[in-house]
C-alpha positions as CSV (number, residue, x, y, z in Angstrom):
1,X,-9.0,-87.8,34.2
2,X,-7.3,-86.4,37.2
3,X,-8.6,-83.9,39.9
4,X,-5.1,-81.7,40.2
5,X,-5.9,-79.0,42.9
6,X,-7.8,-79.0,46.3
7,X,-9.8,-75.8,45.6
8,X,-9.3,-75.6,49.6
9,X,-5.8,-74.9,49.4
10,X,-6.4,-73.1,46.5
11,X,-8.7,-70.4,48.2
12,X,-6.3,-70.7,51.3
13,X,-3.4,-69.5,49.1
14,X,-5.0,-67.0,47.8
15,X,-6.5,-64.9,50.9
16,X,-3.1,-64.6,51.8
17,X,-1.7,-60.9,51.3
18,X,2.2,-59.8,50.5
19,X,2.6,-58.6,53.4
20,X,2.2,-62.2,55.3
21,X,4.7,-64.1,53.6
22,X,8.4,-63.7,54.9
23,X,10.8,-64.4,52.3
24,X,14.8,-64.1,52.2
25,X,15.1,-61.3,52.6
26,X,12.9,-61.0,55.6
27,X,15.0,-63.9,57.6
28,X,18.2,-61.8,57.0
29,X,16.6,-58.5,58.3
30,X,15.5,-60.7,61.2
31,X,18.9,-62.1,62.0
32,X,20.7,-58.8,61.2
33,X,18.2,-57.0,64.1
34,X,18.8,-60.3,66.6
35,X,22.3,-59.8,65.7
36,X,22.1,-56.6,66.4
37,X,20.8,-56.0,70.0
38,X,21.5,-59.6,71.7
39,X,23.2,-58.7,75.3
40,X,27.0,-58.3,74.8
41,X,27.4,-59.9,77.7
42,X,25.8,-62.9,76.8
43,X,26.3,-63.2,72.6
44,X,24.3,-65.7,70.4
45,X,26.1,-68.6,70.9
46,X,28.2,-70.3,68.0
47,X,25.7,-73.0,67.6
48,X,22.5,-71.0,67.7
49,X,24.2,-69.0,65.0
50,X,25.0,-71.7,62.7
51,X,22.2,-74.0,63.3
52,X,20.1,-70.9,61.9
53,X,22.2,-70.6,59.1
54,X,21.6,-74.2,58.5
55,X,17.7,-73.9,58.4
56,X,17.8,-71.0,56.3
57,X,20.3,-72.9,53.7
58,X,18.0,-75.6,53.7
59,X,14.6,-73.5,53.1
60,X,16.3,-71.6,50.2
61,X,17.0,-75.4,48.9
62,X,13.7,-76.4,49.4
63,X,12.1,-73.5,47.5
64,X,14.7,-73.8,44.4
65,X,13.4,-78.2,44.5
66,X,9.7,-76.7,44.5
67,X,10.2,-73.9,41.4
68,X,12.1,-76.6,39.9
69,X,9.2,-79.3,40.3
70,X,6.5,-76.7,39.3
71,X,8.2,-75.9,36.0
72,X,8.7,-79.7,35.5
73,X,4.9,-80.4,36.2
74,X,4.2,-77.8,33.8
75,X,6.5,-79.0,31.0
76,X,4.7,-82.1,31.0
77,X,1.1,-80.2,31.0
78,X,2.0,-79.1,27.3
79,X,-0.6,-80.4,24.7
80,X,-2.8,-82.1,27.6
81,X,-6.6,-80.4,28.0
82,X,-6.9,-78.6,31.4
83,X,-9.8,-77.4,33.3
84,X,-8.8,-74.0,35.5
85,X,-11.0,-71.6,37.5
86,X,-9.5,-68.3,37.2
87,X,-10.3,-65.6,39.8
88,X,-11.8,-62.8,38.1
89,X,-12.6,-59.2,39.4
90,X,-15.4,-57.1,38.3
91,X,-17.1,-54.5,39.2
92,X,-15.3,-54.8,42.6
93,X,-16.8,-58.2,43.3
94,X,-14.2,-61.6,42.8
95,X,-15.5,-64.5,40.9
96,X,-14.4,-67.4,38.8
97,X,-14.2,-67.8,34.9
98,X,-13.9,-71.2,34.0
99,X,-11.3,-72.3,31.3
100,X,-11.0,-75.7,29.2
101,X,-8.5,-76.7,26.6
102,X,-5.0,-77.6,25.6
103,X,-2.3,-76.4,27.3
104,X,-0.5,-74.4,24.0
105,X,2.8,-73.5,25.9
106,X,4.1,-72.0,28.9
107,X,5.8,-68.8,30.4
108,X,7.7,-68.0,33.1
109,X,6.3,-65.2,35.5
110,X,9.4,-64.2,37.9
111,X,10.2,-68.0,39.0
112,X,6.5,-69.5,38.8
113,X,5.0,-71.0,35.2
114,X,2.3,-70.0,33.6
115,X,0.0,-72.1,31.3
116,X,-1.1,-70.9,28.2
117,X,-4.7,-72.1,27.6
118,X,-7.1,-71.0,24.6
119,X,-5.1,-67.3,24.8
120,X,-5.4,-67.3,28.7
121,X,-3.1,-67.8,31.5
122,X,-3.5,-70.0,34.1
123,X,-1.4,-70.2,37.1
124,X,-0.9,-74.2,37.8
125,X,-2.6,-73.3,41.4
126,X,-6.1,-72.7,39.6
127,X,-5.9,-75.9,37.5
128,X,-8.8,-78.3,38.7
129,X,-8.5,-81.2,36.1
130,X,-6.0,-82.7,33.8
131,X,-7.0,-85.0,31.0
């Protein structure tokens, strides 16, 4: 058997609201506004410009290897026996449900696979063990 997740990160990940995460389209709002209002007199230089381009080429990469990885990793979870904590809400107050069994198939959700366990989803983030 294999322990899968740090529930650390796990929690971590998931005190995070929308709101804090800057995606695409945040970095191009960004350079638009920097764009924008940068001194005439002194414009971005040519470098600045395209070394930013650069690092925003090469996050957009990186994310497309990690959805890539993450559906990979969940290919190979099919017909294995998971163990997942799934956050739960009730009543107003957040706990955890714990599920066990084989991983019966998967679905996308937007870019991110979800497992399919005993009816359930499970997001690969709240998988604890793999066996």
């Amino acid at each position: 058997m294999i322990n899968a997740i740090d529930s650390g990160r796990t929690q971590a990940t998931e005190g995070r609201s929308t709101v804090e995460r800057l995606g695409k389209q945040d970095f191009l709002n960004l350079l638009l506004t920097q764009l924008r209002y940068q001194n005439p007199l002194r414009p971005m230089e040519d470098t600045e410009f395209i070394a930013q381009l650069a690092q925003f080429t090469a996050l957009e990469e990186l994310k497309n290897v990690g959805a890539g990885l993450q559906l990979v990793l969940a290919l190979s979870l099919v017909g294995r026996t998971v163990q997942a904590r799934i956050p739960t809400t009730e009543n107003g107050l957040t706990g955890y449900e714990e599920v066990q069994g084989k991983v019966e198939g998967i679905r996308l959700l937007g870019t991110q696979p979800v497992l399919l366990v005993n009816g359930k989803e499970v997001h690969l983030d709240h998988v604890t063990r793999i066996s």
